[in-house]
N, C-alpha and C positions, 0 to 999 in steps of 0.2 A: 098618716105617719109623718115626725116630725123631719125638718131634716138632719142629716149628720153632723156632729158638733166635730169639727175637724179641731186639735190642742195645738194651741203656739204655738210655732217655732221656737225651739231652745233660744235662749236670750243672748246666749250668745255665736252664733251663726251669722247675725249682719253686726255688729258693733266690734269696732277693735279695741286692745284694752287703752290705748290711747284717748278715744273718744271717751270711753270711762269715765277716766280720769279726768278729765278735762269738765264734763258733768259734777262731778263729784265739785272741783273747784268753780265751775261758777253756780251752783246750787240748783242747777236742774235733775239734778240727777241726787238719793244718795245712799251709802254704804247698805244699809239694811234692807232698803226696797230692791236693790238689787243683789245681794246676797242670798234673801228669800228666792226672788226669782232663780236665783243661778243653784239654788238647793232643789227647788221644784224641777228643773231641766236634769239634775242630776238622779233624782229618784224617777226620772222617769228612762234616762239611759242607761240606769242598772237594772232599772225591769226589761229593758230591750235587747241590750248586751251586755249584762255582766261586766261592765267596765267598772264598779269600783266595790272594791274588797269593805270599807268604810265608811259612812257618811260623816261627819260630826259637824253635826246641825246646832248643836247646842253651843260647844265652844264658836264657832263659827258667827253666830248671830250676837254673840258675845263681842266678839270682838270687833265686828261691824261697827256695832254700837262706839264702842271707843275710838275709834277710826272718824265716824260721824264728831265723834264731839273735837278734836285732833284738828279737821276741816272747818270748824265753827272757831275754834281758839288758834286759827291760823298757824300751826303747828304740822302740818300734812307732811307725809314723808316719800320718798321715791314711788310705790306703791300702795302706797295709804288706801283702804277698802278694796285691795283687787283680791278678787277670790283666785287661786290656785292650789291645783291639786297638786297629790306627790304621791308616787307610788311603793307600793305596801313594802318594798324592800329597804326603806328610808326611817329611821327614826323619827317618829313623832310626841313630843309630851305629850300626856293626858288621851291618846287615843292609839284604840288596838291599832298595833303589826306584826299580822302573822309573817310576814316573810314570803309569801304567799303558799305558805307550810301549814298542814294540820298541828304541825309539832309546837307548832307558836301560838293556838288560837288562846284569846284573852290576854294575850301578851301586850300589856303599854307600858312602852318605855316610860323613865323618870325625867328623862333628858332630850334635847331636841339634837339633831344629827345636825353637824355646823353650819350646812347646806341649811336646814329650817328654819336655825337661830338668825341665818342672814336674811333670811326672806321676812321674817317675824320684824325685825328691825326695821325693815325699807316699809314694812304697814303691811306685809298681804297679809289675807285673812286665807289660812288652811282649812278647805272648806272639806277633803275626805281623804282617800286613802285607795289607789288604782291600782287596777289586779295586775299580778304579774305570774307569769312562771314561777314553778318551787325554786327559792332561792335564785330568781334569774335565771336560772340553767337550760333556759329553751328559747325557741326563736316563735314559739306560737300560741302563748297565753292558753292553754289548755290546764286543766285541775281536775282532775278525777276526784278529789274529795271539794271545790268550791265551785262547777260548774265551769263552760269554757267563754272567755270573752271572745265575743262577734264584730266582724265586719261593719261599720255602719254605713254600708251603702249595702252589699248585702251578704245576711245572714248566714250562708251555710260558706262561707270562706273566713279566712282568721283575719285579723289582726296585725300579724305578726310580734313579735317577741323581741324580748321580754318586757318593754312597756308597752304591751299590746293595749293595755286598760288607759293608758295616758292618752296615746296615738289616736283611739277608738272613740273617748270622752269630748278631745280636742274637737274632732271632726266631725263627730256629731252635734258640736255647739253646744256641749253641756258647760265645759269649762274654756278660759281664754288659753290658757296655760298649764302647762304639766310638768313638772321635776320630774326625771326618769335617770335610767340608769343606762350606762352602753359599754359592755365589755368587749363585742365583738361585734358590735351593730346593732343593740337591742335599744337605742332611741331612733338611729336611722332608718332602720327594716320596719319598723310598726310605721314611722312618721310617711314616709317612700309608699307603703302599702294602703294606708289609710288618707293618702292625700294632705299632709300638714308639712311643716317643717318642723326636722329633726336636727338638733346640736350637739354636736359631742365636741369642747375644747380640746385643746392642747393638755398632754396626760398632766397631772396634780397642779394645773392652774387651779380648778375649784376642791375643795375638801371632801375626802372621803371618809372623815372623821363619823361616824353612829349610820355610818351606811353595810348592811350585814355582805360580808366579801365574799364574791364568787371566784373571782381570781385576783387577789390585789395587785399586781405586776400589770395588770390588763385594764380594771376596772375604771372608768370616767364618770364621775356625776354628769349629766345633760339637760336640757328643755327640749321642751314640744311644745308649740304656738301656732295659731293658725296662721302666722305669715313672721315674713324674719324679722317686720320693725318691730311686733310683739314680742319677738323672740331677745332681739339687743334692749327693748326697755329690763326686760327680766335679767339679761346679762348684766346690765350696765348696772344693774342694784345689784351683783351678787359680787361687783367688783372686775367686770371683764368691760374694757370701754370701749367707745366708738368713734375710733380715731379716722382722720382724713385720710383719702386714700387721691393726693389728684396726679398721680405721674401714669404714663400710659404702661396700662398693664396687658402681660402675657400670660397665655393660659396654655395646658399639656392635655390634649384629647386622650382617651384612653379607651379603644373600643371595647375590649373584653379583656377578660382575663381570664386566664387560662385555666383551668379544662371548662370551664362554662360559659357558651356560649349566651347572647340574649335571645329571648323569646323575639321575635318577626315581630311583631306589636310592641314591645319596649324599646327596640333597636327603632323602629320608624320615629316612635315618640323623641327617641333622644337624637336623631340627625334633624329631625326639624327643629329641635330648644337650640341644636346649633347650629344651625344655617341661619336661626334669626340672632343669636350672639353675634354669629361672627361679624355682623354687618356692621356692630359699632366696638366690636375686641378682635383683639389680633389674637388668634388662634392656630396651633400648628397641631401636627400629629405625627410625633416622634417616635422611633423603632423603644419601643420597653420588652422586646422580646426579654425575656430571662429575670426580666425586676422582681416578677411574683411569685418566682420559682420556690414549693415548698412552703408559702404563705401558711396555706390551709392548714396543715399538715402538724406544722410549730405552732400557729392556733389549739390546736387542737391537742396537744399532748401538754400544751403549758396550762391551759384553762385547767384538764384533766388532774395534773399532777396538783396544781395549788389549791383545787375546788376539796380536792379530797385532803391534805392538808389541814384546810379549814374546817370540815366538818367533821374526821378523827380527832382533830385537837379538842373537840369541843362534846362529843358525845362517841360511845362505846359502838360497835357492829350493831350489839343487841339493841339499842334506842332507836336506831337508823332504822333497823330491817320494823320494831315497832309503830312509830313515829312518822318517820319518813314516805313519800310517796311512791309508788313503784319503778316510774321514771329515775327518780333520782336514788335508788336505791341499786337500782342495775349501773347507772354511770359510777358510783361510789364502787361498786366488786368491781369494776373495768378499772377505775383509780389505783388500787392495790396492785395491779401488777404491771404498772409504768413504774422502769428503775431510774433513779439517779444518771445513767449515764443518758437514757434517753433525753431526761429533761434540757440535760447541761447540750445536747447536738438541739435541742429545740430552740434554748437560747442563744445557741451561736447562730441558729439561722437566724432567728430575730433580729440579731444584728446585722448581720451580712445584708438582709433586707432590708432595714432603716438606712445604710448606709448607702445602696443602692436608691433609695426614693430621695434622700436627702440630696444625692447627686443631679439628680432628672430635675430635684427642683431651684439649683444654682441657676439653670438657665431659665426656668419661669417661675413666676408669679405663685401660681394656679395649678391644679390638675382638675378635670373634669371628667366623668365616666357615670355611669349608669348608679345607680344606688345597689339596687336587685335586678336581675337578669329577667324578673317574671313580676307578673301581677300576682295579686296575693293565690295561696293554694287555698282547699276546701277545705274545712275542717275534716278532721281524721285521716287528709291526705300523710304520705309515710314520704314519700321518692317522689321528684318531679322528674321529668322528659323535655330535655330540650333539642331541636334537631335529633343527631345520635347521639347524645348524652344523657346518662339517667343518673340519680345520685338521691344522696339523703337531701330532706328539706334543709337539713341542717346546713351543708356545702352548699347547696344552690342559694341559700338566703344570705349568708356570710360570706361568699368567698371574695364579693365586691367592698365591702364593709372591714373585715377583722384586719385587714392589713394595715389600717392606720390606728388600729388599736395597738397593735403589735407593735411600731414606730412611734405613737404617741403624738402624731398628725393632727388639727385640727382639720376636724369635718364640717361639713352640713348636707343635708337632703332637702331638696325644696322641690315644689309637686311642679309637673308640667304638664301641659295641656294632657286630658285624659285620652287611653288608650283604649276602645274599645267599649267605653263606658267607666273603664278601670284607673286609678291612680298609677301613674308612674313617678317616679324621685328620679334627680338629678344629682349626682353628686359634686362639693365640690372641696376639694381639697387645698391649703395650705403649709406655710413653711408652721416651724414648729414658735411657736408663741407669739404669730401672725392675726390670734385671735380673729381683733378688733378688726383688721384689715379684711380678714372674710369675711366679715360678715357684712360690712358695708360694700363689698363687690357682689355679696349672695342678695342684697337688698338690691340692686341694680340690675341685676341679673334677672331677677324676680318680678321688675317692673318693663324690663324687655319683654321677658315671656309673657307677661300680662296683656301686651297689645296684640300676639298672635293671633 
């Protein structure tokens, strides 16, 4: 008997998209040879995990092609040949998005969503299209009509949501990069779970323009890259820069937040990311009793009210209850009977809470806290259990997360040494159009944790 033909490693798992590029420019490397490659890594992560709702191999190698010839006539652009994905909630010309809805299948837009049109220009090459929750509306990439995306370490746990398929693609080394969406954590909670780094800016620094709205008052464009200097090359071409940061900075510990404790294993993982921070940042751990009071809660009735907003504007009960998925079809009858005066006490606590974090962050730099409480759940898991706490998936994955959606905070999630065998995220937080400056303190931060 012969032996086992064990397949590559996805192509990109050891190369950053730095190195890429940099091949690309001195001609060892170029656009087509590696776009094939990065098509082949990806047909074979959506045979493994349903991570992409799309291929499109054809425009793709397309435009390789012209990328190649761009590098020959010394013409190259910030991006020039880098393949990146973008998930199915995102407008793309000339290839389907379903929204990750049955209601959409064979759906391709005319037009590219502003976010695309920017990436198009800097040279990447849109190599497919990453599954998501119907319309975003969940934290765990599940589809009863498109199958569910998996874990890529392993299989019977999710993702998480709603760019579960970005997160999943990233880490499995099919793709360098992912455009995703984050209304309440949905680039953080996949990136934190799946071990990548998750972006979400400052609210409408990037365009939400041909991106389909789950709650626009909430909703952030993002990336997902396997590490943050991938992560600011992809900024820095979408227009977000990477400014010097040399004055000495402070940072705001935030153990938990309240009613969710963290998992014994995420809580170990994040005292050790900061006992090795603190040794070269000044770190405190100020009282926030009462800052997140009601978070969840204003979350949760603002998404409700403007998701169903959005999709009565746009279609009849009757389309919905035909059309639409079962999931999203019981959140939409729970939408119908959130009143006006609710929403208006949900947006006054939104306030009151940005007002409250914007103050915590006069005195630092920084805030730091867990991403998610847990490592990822099982698929078809409903409620997790943490000490004596039980709750929906939904609370326990968001409750670290939605509040700087809520505030319009720039985030990020970057992985830290693994728990248990499992991904844990790191959160870290900023003032508000600090961008640039976090991300060069999350790149630092990143190569501390790296020596652990």
């Amino acid at each position: 008997m012969g032996a086992m033909i064990r397949a590559p490693d996805p192509i990109w798992r050891n190369m950053s998209c730095q190195q890429a590029l940099k091949g690309f420019k001195d001609g060892s490397r170029n656009a087509v040879d590696l776009v094939e490659d990065t098509l082949t890594s990806i047909d074979r992560c959506q045979r493994e995990l349903n991570a992409f709702a799309t291929i499109a191999s054809g425009q793709a190698l397309s435009d390789a092609r012209a990328s190649d010839k761009r590098y020959r006539q010394r013409k190259s652009r910030p991006l020039e040949g880098l393949p990146i994905a973008v998930k199915d909630i995102v407008d793309t010309k000339g290839i389907e998005t379903r929204y990750g809805s049955p209601a959409f299948l064979e759906h391709v837009p005319i037009q590219d969503a502003e976010i695309v049109r920017r990436l198009r220009n800097a040279g990447a090459v849109i190599v497919g299209k990453t599954t998501t929750h119907e319309f975003a509306w969940g934290v765990t990439t599940s589809s009863s009509a498109f199958g569910n995306t998996l874990h890529p370490q392993q299989k019977l746990r999710i993702p998480g949501g709603s760019s579960g398929g970005g997160a999943a693609a990233v880490a499995y080394g099919a793709v360098p990069a992912s455009i995703g969406t984050d209304t309440g954590g949905s680039v953080r909670i996949p990136a934190a779970l799946c071990g990548t780094v998750g972006f979400k800016p400052t609210f409408n620094l990037l365009p939400s323009h041909g991106i389909f709205p789950l709650a626009p008052s909430l909703d952030h464009p993002g990336i997902v890259a396997r590490s943050v200097e991938d992560a600011m090359l992809v900024a820095d071409a979408l227009g977000i820069g990477a400014d010097r940061v040399d004055r000495h900075l402070t940072a705001a510990v935030i153990r938990t937040i309240a009613p969710v404790p963290l998992e014994q294993g995420v809580a170990d993982a994040v005292d050790a990311a900061l006992a090795a921070l603190s040794k070269e940042l000044d770190l405190s751990e100020p009282d926030t009793k009462g800052v997140f009071d009601g978070a969840f809660e204003a979350f949760s009735t603002i998404v409700l009210t403007e998701a169903g907003i959005v999709h009565f504007s746009r279609n009849s009960q009757a389309i919905i209850d035909a059309r639409y998925g079962a999931e999203t079809v019981e959140r939409l009858r729970q939408a119908r009977k959130v009143t006006i005066d609710a929403y208006a006490l949900a947006q006054s606590n939104r306030r009151a809470l940005t007002c409250r974090l914007e103050r915590l962050l006069e005195d630092f730099d920084f805030l730091l806290l867990a991403t998610c409480p847990c490592t990822a759940p099982f698929v078809g898991q409903e409620d997790v259990e943490i000490g004596h706490w039980k709750g929906s998936i939904r609370e326990a994955l968001m409750t670290y997360t939605a509040p700087f959606n809520l505030s319009g905070l720039p985030a990020i999630s970057i992985p830290i040494p693994l728990q248990d065998g499992m991904p844990v995220g790191l959160q870290i937080v900023a003032r508000r159009g600090r961008d640039a400056s976090l991300l060069r303190f999350a790149r630092h931060a990143s190569d501390i944790l790296a020596l652990v």
